[in-house]
C-alpha positions in Angstrom: 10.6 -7.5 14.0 6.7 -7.7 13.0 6.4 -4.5 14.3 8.0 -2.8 11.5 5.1 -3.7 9.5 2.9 -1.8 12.1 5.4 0.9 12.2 5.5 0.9 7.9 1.8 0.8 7.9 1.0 3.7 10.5 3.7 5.9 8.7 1.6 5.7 5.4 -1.7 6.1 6.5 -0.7 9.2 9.0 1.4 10.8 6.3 -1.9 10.0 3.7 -4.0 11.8 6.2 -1.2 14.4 7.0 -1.7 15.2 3.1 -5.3 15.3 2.5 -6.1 17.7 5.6 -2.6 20.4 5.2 -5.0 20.6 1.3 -7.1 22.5 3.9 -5.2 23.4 7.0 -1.6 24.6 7.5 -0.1 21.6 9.5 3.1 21.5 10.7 6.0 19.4 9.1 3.5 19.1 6.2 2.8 19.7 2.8 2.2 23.2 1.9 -1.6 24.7 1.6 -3.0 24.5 -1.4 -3.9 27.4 -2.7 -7.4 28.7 -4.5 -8.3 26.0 -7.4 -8.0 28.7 -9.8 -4.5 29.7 -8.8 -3.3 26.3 -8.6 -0.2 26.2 -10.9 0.4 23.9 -12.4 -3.1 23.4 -13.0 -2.8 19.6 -13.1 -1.5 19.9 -9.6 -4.2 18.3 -7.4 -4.1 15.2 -9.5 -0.7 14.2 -8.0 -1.6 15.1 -4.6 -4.4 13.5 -4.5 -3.2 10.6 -6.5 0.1 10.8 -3.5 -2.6 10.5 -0.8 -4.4 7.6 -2.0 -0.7 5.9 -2.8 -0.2 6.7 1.0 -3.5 4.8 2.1 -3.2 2.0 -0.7 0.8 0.8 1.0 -0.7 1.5 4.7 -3.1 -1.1 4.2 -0.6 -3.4 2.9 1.2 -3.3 5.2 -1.2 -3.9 7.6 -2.4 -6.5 5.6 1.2 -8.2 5.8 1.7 -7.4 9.5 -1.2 -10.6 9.7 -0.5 -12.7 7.0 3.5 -12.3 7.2 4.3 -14.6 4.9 3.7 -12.9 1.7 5.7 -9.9 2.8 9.0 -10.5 1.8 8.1 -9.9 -2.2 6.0 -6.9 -1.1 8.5 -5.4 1.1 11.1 -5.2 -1.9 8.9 -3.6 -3.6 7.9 -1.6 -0.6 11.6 -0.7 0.3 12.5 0.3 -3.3 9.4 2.8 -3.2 10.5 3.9 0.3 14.9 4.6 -1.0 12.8 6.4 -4.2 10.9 8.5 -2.0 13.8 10.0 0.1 15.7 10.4 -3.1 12.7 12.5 -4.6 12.7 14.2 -1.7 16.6 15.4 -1.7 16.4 16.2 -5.3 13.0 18.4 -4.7 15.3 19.9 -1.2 18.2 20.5 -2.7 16.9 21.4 -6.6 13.3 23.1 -6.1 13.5 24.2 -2.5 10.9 22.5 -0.7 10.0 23.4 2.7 12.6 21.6 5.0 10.4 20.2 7.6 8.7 18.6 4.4 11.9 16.7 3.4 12.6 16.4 7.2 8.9 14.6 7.7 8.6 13.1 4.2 12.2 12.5 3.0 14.0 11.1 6.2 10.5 9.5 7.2 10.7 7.4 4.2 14.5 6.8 4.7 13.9 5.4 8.2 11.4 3.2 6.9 13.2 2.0 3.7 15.7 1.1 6.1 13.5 -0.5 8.7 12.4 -2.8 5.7 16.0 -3.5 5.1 16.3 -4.5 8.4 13.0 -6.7 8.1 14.0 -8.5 5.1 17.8 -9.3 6.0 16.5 -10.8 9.6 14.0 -13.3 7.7 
């Protein structure tokens, strides 16, 4: 079950990466390209994404982090699996409201789901 952690901890830090480089290359199952900064609308933009990306790195090192000191993951995982639910719903509402890119809510959305519920997993088996 440990593995999670590795599994929780890889997802963040490839999806932080997957976010910083599609800011510069069109990757697929990623983020859109940003555009110019003087077209960015809103302009305020790249202050979320950025801030996203560095969320991303922040919970992959956590969870690395718990992965070798387990136990003092099961108040971080709640936390962790909360973030994870919120995520995917974020995700639907932005699908289903605003029209994102499906292979974003496909990669970001469902990613996040599976992990949420990996976590579940993690924390009922302790």
């Amino acid at each position: 079950m440990d593995i999670i952690l590795l599994i929780g901890a890889g997802f963040n830090i490839a999806g932080g990466i997957g976010i910083f480089v599609s800011q510069f290359v069109e990757l697929p199952y990623s983020f859109p390209r940003v555009t110019a900064p003087d077209r960015a609308d809103p302009p305020d933009y790249m202050v979320y994404r950025l801030f996203t990306v560095g969320t991303a790195f922040s919970f992959g090192a956590l969870y690395l982090y718990l992965f070798f000191h387990r136990e003092n993951a099961y108040p971080f995982l709640i936390f962790g699996m909360a973030l994870k639910y919120w995520a995917f719903l974020t995700s639907l509402i932005a699908y289903r409201r605003y029209r994102i890119p499906a292979a974003v809510f496909f990669n970001f959305g469902l990613g996040n789901l599976a992990v949420g519920i990996l976590f579940s997993a993690y924390l009922l088996m302790r």
